[in-house]
N, CA and C atoms as a LAMMPS dump frame, in Angstrom:
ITEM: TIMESTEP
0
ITEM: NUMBER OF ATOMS
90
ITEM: BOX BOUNDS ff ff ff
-5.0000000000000000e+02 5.0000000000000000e+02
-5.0000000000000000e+02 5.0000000000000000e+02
-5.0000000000000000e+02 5.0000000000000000e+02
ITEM: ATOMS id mol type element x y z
1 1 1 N 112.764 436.194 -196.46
2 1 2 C 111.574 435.967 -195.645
3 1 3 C 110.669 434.947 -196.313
4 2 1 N 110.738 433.393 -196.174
5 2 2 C 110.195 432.551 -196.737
6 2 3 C 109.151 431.836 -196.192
7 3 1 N 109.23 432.81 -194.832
8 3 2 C 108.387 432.558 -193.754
9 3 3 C 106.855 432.618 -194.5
10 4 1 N 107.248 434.254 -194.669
11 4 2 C 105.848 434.847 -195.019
12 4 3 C 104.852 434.095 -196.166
13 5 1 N 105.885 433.022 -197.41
14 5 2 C 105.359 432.752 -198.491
15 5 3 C 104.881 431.257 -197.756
16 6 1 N 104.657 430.46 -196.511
17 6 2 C 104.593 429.108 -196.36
18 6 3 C 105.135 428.448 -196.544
19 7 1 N 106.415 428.393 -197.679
20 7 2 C 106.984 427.774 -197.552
21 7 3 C 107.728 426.994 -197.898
22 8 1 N 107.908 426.083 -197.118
23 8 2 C 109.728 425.405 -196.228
24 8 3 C 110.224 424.846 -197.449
25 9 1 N 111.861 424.232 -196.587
26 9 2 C 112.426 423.465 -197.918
27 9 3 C 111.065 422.028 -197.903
28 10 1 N 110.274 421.813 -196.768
29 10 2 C 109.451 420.648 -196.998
30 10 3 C 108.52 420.848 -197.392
31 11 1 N 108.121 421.939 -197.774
32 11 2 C 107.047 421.98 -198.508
33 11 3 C 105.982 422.084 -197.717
34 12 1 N 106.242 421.904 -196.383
35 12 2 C 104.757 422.483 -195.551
36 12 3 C 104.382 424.059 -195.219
37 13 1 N 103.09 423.354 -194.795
38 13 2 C 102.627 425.176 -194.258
39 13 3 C 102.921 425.511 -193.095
40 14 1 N 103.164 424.908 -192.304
41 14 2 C 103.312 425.071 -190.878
42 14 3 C 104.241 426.564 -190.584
43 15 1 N 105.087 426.906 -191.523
44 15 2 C 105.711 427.945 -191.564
45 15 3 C 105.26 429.134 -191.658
46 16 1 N 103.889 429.168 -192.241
47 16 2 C 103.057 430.216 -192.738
48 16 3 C 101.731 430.939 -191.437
49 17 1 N 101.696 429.043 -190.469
50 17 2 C 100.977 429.349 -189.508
51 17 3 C 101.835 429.706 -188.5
52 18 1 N 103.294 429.435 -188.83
53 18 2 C 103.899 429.682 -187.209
54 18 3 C 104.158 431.242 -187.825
55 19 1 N 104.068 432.286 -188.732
56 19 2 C 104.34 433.225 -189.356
57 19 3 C 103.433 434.052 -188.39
58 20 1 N 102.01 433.804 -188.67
59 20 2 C 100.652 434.392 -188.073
60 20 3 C 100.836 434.008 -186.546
61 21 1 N 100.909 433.499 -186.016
62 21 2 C 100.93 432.772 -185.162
63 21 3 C 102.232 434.17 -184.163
64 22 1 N 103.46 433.914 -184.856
65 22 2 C 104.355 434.801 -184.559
66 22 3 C 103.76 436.435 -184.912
67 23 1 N 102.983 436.622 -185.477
68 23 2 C 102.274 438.016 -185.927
69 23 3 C 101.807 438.549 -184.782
70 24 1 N 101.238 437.507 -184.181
71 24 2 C 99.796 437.805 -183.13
72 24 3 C 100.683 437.795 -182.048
73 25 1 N 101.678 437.68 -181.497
74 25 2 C 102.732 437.184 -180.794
75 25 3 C 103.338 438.403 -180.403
76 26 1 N 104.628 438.348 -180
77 26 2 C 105.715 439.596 -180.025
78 26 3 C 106.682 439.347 -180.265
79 27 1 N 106.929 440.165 -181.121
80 27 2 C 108.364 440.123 -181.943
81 27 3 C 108.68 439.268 -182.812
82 28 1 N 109.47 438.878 -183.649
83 28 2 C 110.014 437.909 -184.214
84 28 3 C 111.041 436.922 -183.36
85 29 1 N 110.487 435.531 -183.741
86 29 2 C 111.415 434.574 -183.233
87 29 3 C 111.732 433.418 -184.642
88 30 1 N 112.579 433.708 -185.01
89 30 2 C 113.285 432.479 -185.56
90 30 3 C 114.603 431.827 -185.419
């Protein structure tokens, strides 16, 4: 779950907001 830590092999955060983002959401999608 590398989701949860932000992140990517690129080094962005975007992973961390699509994390929360997916929180507030339903269910898990990856």
């Amino acid at each position: 779950m590398y989701n949860i830590l932000g992140i990517d092999q690129n080094g962005r955060k975007e992973v961390l907001g699509f994390y929360l983002a997916d929180s507030e959401g339903s269910g898990l999608v990856y």
